[in-house]
Structures are given as structure tokens and as C-alpha cells.
MIZA-279808 format. One line per field, with one value per residue (C-alpha): residue number from 1; residue in one letter; chain; x, y, z. Coordinates in Angstrom, 3 decimals, always signed. Layout:
nr <- [NUM / ...];
rest <- [a / ...];
kette <- [A / ...];
X <- [X / ...];
Y <- [Y / ...];
Z <- [Z / ...];
% end
This chain:
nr <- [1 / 2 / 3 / 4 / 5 / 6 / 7 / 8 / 9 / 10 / 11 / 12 / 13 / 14 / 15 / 16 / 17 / 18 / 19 / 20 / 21 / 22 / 23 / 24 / 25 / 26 / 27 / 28 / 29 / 30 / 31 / 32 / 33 / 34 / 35 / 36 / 37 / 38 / 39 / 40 / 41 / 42 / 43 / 44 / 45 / 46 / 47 / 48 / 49 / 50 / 51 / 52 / 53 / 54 / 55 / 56 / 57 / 58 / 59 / 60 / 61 / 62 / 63 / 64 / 65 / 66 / 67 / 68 / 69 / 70 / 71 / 72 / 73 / 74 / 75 / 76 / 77 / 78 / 79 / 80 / 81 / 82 / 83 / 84 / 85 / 86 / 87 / 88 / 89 / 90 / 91 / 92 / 93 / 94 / 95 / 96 / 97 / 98 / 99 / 100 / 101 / 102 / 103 / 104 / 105 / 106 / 107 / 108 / 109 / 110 / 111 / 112 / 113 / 114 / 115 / 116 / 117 / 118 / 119 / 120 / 121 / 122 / 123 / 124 / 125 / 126 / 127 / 128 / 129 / 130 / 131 / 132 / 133 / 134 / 135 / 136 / 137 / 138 / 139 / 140 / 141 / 142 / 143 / 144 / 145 / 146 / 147 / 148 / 149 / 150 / 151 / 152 / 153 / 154 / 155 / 156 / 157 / 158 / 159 / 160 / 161 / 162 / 163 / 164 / 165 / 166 / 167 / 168 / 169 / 170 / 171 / 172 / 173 / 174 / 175 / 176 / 177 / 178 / 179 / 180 / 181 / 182 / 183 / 184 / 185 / 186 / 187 / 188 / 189 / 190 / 191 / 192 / 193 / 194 / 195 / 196 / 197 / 198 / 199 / 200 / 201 / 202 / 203 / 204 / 205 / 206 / 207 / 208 / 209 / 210 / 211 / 212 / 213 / 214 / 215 / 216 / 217 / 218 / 219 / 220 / 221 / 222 / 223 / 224 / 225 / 226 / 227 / 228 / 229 / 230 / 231 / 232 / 233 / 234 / 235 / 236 / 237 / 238 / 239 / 240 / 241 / 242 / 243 / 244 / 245 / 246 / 247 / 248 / 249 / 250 / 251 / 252 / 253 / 254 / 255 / 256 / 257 / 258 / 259 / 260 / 261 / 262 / 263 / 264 / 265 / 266 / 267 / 268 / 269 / 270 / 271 / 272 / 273 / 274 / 275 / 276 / 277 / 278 / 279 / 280 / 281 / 282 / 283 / 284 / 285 / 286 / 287 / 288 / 289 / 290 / 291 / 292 / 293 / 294 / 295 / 296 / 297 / 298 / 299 / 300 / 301 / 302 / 303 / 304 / 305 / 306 / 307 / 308 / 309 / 310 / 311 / 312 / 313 / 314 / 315 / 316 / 317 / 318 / 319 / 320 / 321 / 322 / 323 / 324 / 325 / 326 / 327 / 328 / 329 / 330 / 331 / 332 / 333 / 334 / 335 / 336 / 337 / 338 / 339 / 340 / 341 / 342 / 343 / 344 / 345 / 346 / 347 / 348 / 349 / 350 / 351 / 352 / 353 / 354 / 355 / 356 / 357 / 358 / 359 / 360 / 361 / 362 / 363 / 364 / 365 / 366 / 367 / 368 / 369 / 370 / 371 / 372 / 373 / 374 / 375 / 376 / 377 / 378 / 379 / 380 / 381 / 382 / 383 / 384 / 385 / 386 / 387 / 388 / 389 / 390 / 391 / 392 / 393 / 394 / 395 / 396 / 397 / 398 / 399];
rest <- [x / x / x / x / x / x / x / x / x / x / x / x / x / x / x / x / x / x / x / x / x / x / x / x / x / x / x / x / x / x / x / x / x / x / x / x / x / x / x / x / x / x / x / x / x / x / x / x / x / x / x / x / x / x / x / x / x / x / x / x / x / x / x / x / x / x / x / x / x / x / x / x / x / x / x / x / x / x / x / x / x / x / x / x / x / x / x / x / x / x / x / x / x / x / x / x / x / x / x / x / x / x / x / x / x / x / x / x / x / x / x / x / x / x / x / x / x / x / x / x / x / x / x / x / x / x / x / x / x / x / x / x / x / x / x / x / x / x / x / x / x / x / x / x / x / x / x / x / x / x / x / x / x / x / x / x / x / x / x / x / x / x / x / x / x / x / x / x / x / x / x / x / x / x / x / x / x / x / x / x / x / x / x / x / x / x / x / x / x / x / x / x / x / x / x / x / x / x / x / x / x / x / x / x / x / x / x / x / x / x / x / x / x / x / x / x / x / x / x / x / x / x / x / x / x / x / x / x / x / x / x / x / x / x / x / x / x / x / x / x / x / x / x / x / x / x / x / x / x / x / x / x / x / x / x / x / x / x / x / x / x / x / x / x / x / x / x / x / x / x / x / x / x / x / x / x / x / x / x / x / x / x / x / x / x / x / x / x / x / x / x / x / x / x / x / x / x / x / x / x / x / x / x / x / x / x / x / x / x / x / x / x / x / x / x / x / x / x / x / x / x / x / x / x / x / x / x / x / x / x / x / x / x / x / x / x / x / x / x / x / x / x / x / x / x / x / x / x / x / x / x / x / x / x / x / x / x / x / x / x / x / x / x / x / x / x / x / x / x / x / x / x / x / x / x / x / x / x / x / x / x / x / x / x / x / x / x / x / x / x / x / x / x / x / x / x / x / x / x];
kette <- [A / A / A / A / A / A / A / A / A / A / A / A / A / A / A / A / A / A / A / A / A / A / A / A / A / A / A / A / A / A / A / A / A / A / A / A / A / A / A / A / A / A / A / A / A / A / A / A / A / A / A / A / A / A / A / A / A / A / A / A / A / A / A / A / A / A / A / A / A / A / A / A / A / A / A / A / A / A / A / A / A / A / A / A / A / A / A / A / A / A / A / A / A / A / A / A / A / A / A / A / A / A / A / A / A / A / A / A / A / A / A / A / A / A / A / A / A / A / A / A / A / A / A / A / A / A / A / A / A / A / A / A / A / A / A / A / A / A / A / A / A / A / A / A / A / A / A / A / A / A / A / A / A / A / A / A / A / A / A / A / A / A / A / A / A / A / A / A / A / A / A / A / A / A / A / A / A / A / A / A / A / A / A / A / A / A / A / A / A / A / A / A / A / A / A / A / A / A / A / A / A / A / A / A / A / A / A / A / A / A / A / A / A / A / A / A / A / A / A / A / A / A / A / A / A / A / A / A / A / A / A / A / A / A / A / A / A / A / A / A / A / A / A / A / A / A / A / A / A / A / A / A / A / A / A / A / A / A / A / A / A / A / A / A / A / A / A / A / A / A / A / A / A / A / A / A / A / A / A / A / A / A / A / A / A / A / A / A / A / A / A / A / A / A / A / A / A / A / A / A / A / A / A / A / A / A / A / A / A / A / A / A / A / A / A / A / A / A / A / A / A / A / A / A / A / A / A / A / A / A / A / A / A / A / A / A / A / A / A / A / A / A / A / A / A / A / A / A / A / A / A / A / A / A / A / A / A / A / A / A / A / A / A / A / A / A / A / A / A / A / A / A / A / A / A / A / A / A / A / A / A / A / A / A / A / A / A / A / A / A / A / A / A / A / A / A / A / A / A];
X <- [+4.261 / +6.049 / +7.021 / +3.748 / +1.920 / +4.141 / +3.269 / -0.636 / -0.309 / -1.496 / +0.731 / +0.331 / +3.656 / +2.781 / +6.030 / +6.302 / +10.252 / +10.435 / +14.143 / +12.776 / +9.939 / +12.067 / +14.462 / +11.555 / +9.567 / +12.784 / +13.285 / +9.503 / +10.245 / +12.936 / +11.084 / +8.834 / +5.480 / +4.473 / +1.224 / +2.603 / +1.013 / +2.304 / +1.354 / +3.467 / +1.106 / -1.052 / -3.803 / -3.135 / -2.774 / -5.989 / -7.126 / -6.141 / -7.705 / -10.823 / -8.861 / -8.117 / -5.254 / -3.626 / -1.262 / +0.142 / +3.470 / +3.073 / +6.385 / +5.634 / +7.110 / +5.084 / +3.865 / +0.460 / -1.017 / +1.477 / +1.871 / +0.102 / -3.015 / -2.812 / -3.451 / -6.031 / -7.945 / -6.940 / -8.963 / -12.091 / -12.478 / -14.902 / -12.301 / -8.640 / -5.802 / -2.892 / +0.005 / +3.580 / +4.851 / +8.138 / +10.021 / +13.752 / +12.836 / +13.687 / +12.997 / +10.893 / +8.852 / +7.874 / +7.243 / +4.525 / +3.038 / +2.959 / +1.152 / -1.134 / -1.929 / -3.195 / -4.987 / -6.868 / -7.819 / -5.377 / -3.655 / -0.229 / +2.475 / +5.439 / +7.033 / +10.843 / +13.224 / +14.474 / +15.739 / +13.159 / +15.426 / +14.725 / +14.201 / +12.498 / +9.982 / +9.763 / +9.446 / +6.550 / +4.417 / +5.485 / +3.039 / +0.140 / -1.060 / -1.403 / -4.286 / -4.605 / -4.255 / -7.103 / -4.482 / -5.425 / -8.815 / -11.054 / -14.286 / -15.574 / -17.624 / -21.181 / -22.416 / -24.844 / -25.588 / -28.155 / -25.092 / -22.836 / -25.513 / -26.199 / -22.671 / -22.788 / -25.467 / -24.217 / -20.807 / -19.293 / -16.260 / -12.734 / -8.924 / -6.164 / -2.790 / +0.668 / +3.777 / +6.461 / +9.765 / +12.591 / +15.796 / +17.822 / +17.695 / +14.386 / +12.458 / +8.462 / +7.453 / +3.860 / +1.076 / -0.505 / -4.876 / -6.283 / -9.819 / -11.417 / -15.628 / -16.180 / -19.662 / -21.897 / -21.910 / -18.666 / -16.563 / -13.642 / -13.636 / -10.773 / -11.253 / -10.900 / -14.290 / -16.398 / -14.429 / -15.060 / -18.981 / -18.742 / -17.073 / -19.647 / -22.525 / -21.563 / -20.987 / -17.527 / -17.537 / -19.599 / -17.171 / -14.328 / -16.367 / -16.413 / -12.447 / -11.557 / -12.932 / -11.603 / -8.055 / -8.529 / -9.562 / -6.974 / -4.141 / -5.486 / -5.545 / -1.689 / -1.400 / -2.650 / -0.894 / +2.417 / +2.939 / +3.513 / +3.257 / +1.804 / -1.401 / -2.355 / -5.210 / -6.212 / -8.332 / -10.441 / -10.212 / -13.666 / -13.342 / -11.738 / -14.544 / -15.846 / -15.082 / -16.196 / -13.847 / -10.748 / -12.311 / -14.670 / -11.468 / -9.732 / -12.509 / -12.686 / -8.527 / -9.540 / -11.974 / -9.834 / -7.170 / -4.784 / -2.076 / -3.132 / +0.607 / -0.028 / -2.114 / -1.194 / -3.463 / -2.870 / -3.886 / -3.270 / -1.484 / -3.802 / -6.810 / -5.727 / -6.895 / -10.857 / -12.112 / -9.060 / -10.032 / -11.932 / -9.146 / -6.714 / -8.885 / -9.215 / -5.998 / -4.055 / -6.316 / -5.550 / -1.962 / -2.537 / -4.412 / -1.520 / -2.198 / +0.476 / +0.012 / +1.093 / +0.876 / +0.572 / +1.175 / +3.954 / +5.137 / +1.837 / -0.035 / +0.522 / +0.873 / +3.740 / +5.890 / +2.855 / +1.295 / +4.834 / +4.862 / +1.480 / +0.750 / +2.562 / +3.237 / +4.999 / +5.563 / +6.206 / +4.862 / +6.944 / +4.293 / +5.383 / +5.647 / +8.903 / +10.452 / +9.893 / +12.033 / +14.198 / +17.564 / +17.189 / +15.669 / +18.391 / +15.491 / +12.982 / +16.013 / +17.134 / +13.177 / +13.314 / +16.745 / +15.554 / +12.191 / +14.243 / +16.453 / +13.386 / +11.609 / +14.767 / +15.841 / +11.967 / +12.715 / +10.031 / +9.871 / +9.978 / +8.531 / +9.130 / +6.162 / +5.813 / +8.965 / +8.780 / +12.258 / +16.157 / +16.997 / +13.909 / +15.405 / +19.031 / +18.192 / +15.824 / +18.271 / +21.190 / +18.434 / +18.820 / +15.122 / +13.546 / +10.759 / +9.802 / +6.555 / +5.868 / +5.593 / +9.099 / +8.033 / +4.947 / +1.452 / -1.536 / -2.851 / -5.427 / -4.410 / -4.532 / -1.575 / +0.712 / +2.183 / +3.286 / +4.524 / +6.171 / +8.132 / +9.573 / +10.271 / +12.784 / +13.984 / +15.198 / +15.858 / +17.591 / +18.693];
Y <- [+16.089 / +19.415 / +22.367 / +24.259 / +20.713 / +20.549 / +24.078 / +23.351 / +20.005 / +20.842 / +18.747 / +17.932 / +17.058 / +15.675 / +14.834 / +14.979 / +16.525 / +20.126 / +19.883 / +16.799 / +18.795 / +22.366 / +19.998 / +18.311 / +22.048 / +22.961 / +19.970 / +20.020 / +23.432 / +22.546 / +20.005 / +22.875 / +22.299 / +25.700 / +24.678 / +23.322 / +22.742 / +21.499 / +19.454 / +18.450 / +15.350 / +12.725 / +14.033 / +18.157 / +16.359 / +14.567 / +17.528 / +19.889 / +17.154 / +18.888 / +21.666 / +20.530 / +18.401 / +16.378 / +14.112 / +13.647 / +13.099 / +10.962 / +10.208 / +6.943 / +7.028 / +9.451 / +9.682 / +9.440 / +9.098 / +7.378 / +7.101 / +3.537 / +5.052 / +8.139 / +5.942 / +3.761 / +7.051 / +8.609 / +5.298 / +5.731 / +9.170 / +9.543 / +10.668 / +10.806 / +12.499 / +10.299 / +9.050 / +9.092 / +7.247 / +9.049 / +7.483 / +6.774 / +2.815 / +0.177 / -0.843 / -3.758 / -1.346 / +1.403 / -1.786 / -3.291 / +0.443 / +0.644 / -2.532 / -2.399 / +1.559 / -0.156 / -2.687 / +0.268 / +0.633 / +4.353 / +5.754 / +5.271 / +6.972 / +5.780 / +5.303 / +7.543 / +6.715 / +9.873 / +11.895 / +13.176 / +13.970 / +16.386 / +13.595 / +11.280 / +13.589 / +14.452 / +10.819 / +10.093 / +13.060 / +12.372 / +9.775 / +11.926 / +13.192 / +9.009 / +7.291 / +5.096 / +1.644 / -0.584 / -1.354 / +2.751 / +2.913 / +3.810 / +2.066 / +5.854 / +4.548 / +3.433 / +0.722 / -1.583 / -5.225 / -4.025 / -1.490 / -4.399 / -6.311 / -3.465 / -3.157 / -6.677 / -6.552 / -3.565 / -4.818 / -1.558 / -3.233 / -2.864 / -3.320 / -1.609 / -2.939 / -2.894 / -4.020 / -7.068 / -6.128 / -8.730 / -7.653 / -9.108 / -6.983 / -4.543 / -6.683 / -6.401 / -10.598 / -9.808 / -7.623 / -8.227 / -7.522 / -5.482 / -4.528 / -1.387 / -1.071 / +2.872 / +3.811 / +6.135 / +8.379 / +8.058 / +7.532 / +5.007 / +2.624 / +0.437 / -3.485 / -2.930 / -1.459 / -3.912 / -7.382 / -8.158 / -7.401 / -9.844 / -12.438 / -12.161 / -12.151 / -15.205 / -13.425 / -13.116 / -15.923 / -13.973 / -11.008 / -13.445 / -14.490 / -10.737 / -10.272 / -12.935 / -12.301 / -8.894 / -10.113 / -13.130 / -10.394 / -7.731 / -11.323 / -12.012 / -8.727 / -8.205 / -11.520 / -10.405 / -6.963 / -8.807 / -8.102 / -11.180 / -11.152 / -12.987 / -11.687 / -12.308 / -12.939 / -12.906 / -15.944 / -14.917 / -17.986 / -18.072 / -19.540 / -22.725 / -24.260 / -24.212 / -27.641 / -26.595 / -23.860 / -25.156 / -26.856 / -23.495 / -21.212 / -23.761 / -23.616 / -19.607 / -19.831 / -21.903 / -19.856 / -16.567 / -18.694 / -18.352 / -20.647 / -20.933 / -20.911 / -17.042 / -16.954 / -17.109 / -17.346 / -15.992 / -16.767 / -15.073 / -17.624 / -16.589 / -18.089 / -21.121 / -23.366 / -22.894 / -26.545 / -28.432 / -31.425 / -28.813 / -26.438 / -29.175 / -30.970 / -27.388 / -25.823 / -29.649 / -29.736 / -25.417 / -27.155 / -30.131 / -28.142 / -25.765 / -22.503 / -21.716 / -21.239 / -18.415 / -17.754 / -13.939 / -11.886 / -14.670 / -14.418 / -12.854 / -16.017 / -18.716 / -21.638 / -20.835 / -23.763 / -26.696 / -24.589 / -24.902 / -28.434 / -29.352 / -27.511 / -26.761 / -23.126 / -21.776 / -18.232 / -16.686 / -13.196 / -11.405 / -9.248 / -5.354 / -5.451 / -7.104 / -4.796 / -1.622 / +0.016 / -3.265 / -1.339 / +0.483 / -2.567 / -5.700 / -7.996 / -7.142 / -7.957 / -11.091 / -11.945 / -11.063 / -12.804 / -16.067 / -15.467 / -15.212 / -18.585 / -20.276 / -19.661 / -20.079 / -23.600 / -24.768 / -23.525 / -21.112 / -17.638 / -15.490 / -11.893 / -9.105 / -6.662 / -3.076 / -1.843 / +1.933 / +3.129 / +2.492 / +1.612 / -1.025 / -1.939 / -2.615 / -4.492 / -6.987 / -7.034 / -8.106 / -10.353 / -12.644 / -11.750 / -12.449 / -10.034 / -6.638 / -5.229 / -1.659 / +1.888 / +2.074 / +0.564 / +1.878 / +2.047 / +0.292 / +1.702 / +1.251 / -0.862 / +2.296 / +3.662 / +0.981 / +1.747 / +5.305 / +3.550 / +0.828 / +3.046 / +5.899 / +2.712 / +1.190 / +4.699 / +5.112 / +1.326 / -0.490 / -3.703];
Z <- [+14.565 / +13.577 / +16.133 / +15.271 / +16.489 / +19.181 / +20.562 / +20.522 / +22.809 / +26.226 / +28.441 / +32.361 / +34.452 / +37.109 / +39.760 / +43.737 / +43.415 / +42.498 / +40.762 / +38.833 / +37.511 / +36.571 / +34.443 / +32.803 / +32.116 / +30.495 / +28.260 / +27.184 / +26.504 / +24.617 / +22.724 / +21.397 / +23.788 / +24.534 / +27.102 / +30.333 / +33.760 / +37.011 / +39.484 / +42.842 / +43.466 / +42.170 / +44.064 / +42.576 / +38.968 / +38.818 / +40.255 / +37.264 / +34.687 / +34.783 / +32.948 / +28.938 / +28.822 / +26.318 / +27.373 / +31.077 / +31.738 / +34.870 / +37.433 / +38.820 / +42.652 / +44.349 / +48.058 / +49.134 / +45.521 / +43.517 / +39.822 / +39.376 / +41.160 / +39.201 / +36.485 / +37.526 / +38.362 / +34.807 / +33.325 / +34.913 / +32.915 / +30.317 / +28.004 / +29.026 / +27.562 / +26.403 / +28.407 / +29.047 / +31.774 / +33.497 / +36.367 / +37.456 / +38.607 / +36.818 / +33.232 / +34.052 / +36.287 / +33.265 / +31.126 / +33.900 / +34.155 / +30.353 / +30.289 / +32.942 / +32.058 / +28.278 / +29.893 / +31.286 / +28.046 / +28.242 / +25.315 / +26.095 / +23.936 / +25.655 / +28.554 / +29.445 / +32.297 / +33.671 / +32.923 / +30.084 / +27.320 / +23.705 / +21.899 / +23.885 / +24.337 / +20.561 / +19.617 / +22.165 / +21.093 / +17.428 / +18.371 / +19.473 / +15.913 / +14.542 / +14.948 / +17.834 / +18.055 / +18.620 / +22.450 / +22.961 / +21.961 / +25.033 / +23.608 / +22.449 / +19.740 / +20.726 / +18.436 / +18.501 / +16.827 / +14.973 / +13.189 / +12.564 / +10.994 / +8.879 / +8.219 / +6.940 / +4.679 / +2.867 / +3.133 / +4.922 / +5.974 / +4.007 / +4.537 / +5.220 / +4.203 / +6.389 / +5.076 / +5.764 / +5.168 / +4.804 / +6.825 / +4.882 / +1.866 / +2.387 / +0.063 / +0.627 / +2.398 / +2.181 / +3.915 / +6.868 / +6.002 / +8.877 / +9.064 / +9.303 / +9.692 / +7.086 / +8.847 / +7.001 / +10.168 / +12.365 / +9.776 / +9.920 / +12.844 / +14.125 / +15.060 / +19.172 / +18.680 / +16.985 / +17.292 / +20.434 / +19.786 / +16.528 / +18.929 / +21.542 / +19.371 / +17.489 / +14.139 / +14.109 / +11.321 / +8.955 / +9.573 / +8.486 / +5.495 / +4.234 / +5.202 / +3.829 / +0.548 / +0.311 / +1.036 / -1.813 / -4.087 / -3.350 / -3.333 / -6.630 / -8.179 / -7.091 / -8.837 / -11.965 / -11.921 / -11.779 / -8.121 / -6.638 / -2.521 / +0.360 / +2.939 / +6.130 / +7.349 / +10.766 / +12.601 / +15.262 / +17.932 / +17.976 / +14.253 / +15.769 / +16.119 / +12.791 / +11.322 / +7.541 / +7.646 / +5.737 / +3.338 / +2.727 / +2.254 / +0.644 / -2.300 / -1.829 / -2.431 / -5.329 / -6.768 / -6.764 / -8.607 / -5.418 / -3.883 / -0.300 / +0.524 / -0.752 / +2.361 / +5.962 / +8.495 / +11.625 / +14.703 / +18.260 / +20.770 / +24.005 / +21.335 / +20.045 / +23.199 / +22.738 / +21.715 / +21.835 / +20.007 / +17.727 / +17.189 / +16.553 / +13.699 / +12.155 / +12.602 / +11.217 / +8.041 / +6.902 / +7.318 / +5.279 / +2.376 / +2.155 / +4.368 / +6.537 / +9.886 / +11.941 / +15.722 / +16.447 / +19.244 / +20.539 / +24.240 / +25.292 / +26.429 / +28.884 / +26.814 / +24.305 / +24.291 / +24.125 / +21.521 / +19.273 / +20.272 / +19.004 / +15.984 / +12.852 / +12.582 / +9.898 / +11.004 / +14.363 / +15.151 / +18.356 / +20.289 / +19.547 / +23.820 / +23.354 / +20.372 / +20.821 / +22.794 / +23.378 / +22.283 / +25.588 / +28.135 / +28.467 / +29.989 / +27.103 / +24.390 / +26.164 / +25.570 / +21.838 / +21.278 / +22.568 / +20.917 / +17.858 / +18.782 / +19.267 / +15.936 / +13.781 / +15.501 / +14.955 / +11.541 / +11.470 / +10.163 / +12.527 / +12.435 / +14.638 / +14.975 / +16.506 / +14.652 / +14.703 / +15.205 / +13.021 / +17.110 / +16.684 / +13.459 / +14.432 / +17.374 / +15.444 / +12.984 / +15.233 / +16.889 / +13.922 / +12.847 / +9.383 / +8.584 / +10.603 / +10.653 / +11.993 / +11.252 / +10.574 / +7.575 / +6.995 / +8.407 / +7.637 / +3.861 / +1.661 / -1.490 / -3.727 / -1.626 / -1.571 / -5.564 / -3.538 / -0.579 / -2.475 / -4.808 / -1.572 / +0.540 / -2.453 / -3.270 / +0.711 / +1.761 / -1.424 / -1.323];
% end
């Protein structure tokens, strides 16, 4: 986001402490936002919401109406601006209100422990103008499953592309396949808003049919082109339960001409306990015909250490919650560090996800971590972008 950008966001502050908020107006100011209102309590702020507003900048530790409420209120709107949790509490505290504010289903751009600094604030709305995350998403597209069955008939669905980079020595490990639904009438739509419909509906595994094929054929074309790299591919858990499903991609691998050690298959760790005897069966025979096994968003569920115990994973995928913005939070980098200890003494790779910033970078890197994924590197991109990508990315980060 450039000044000009900058000057068109129409921000909120809401804080109870007058000093607090004349420092802040003067830093946003500073920061080049040009539309700023004021509000002296959670109660005026919610208020002035039914004036256009952007993004809030919301102090936490407030009287009456404090910031947690302020956001539980700010998720019951049809649409609500975006985010940015302020306070001077604790680290852990901004991380619980970060968390719980995108389990709202809230666009949250970041969260700043006071005081709001220049560039704090120019790296959270820097974050305004990209497309949300599926986390962000506030379920604003209205399908139905009578759409998605369309969609899979006519075979509407594609993939985007985001990059693994080696720390080592910036090399590209692979790309990570992410799916995007390209509807005839509302245009590009992200997984947060059709998954969950596919799961429920019992056609997720025709969805992972058509993904799967797509990332075979884009693995296979690399291949052929001389370019050499791995994919990812993402296992709902409601797959683990399909019993003909390794010997099914093992023959699709087969038929594309691929090693299915080209493909890893990843697989969220709050999923893998569905059918236990089920999941097991499946997940030890995509092992034993050569797909390694990856378990994604790690430290977010409530069974990490059985789940290493039990199955063979080859790759280790830190949730983003405990990277970005680790340089700054000692409890979230001891988390990451022994994240990292873990993976590398179970002799796994271990991947570090939600890298956006150098700070993200060197912290990872000092971490001990293998491969970083994040926008630091590079978004999600069609296929016919990644030649342009490739060739800026070596230019800026050789070996």
C-alpha cells in the first residue's frame, strides 16, 4: 500500500485515555492516513460504525465496554471493517485477542503493543490492499450445492501456487497447491468459502479428485520443462476414510509419469483422528507406496505428540500463529524453537509457514528451520507467473 492508498483508508481509533489516543492520531498521521475518527469508548466506537470505516484500531483495556466485547460486537456485523488490535498488556494477551477476534471470523491485520509506532502501522495496513485469507473471510459469498456441483461438472476449479524456500541457500523446496473455485459470476473465490460446504455435503472427495489432477498435471509439466520441484497437496480429513484412496493416487501418480515422493500430502493435525482404525490403514499405506506425509498447521490441535508417535510424517508444517511476529513475543519463539527441536530430532523436515517479514525470516532462520513459506517469499500465483517470480526472487535472494 503506497501513501496515496494510505490517505484513502478510513480508520477508527477507538481508546478510553485521551493522551493514548492524541499520540496514536499523530503517528497514524504520520503513517500517511489522512481519514481519522475518534472514539473515547467501546460503546461511542461501535456507535460511529454505522459511519464508513475501514479498519478499527481497537485498545483492548477499556471500562464499561472493553476491547474483547468491542470485538465480539464488531463480528456480528454484516460486513465489518478490518482489524488492528492495540493494547499495552501483555503479549500473550494481543495473541489470545488476535485469535479469538479470527475465530470471529474478523479480518484481522495485526495486532501492536503500544505504543503504535510509523511502521507498525505501515506494515499492518500494508496488509489492507491483499486479498484476505480464507482465516479473514467473513463467509460473504452465498453459494449453494447446486453451484459447487456445477462447478464440478464444468471443472471451474484451478490452483494457485505458493512457494517453499530453503533457508539454507534460497533455493525453491517445492510449492504448496492451493485451491481457488473462478465462478462465472463472482469471480475468484477462496477455499474458507466452499470447503467446508464440500466437507459437509460429502463431496469433498470429488473436489480432491479434480485438485489432485491439476497438481499431477502442473508436477508433470514442470517435469518435462526441466524444472524439477516438489507439490503439495492438501488432504481434507474427511478423505481418511476412503480406503481406495492410495492405491487410486498412487495409479494417478503413475499415470502422469510422477514419483510420488514428488508429492506430499498434507494433512492438518486437528483432522487426522476421524476413523482411527480408518485413518491409520490409509495414512500407513500413502507411506508405504512412497508419498510423504506431512502434518500441517502443527501446534494448533490437541493431540500433537501421539499423532508424531503414531504416524510417519515426513514434513512438519509450524502454524503461521507461532511465526509471525515471534521476533517480538519470547513465549511465541520459545514455541517455534522447540517446534523446531522437535521436528529436527524426529528427523523430519520441518517448515515454518506465515513468513511475511526479514524479522520473520531471521528468527526462523536462527530457529534452526528448514524451509519457510510466506509472503515474504511470495504469494500464492498462478503457474504462468511463477517463471517471473522465480527469476526476481534469485535476482534479490542468491544463494
Amino acid at each position: 500500500m503506497n501513501d496515496n492508498e494510505r490517505d484513502r483508508v478510513k480508520v477508527l481509533l477507538v481508546d478510553d485515555n485521551a493522551f493514548a489516543r492524541s499520540v496514536s492520531r499523530r503517528v497514524l498521521r504520520s503513517a500517511g492516513v489522512g481519514s481519522i475518527q475518534e472514539a473515547a469508548s467501546g460503546q461511542e466506537g461501535m456507535d460511529l460504525l454505522g459511519q464508513q470505516v475501514d479498519v478499527v484500531f481497537c485498545d483492548l483495556m477499556m471500562p464499561i465496554m472493553d476491547g474483547i466485547q468491542s470485538i465480539r460486537h464488531l463480528a456480528t456485523l454484516a460486513a465489518p471493517p478490518a482489524l488492528v488490535i492495540v493494547s499495552s498488556t501483555n503479549a500473550v494477551l494481543l495473541k489470545t485477542a488476535e485469535a479469538m477476534a479470527r475465530a470471529r471470523g474478523l479480518r484481522v491485520l495485526g495486532a501492536i503493543e503500544k505504543p503504535l509506532t510509523v511502521g507498525a502501522v505501515r506494515y499492518v495496513l500494508s496488509r489492507f490492499g491483499e486479498e484476505p485469507s480464507s482465516l479473514d473471510r467473513h463467509g460473504a459469498v452465498d453459494l449453494t450445492l447446486d453451484d459447487f456441483e456445477v462447478a464440478l461438472a464444468k471443472e471451474q476449479f484451478l490452483l494457485y501456487f505458493q512457494p517453499k524456500i530453503r533457508v539454507a541457500d534460497n533455493s525453491v523446496a517445492g510449492f504448496e497447491s492451493l485451491v481457488r473455485w473462478r465462478h462465472p459470476d463472482k469471480g475468484l473465490i477462496l477455499p474458507g468459502d466452499f470447503i467446508p460446504a464440500a466437507e459437509r455435503s460429502g463431496r469433498i472427495g470429488a473436489l480432491t479428485d479434480q485438485i489432485t489432477i491439476l497438481a499431477m498435471t502442473q508436477c508433470a509439466a514442470w517435469i518435462s520443462s526441466g524444472f524439477r520441484t516438489k507439490v503439495s497437496i492438501n488432504l481434507s480429513a474427511y478423505m481418511l476414510v476412503d480406503l481406495d484412496l492410495p492405491d487410486r493416487m498412487a495409479g494417478q501418480a503413475a499415470s502422469f509419469g510422477i514419483d510420488p515422493r514428488q508429492l506430499i500430502l498434507e494433512i492438518t493435525e486437528s483432522g487426522v483422528l476421524q476413523d482411527d482404525g480408518d485413518t491409520l490403514d490409509i495414512l500407513a499405506r500413502l507411506h508405504m507406496k512412497g508419498f510423504p506425509l506431512s502434518i500441517d498447521d502443527f501446534g494448533t490441535g490437541y493431540s500433537s505428540m501421539e499423532q508424531l508417535s503414531r504416524i510417519p510424517f515426513a514434513e512438519m508444517k509450524i502454524d503461521r500463529t507461532f511465526v509471525n511476529g515471534a521476533a517480538e513475543n519470547a513465549t511465541v519463539r520459545a514455541i517455534l524453537e522447540s517446534s523446531a527441536d522437535l521436528g529436527r530430532s524426529l528427523r523430519m523436515s520441518v517448515v515454518a509457514e506465515g513468513v511475511e517479514t526479514q524479522k520473520d525470516w531471521d528468527t526462523v532462520r536462527n530457529a534452526g528451520i528448514d524451509i519457510v513459506q510466506g509472503y515474504f517469499a511470495g504469494r500464492p500465483m498462478a503457474a504462468d507467473q511463477i517463471p517471473a517470480w522465480l527469476t526476481e526472487w534469485t535476482r534479490t535472494h542468491p544463494a
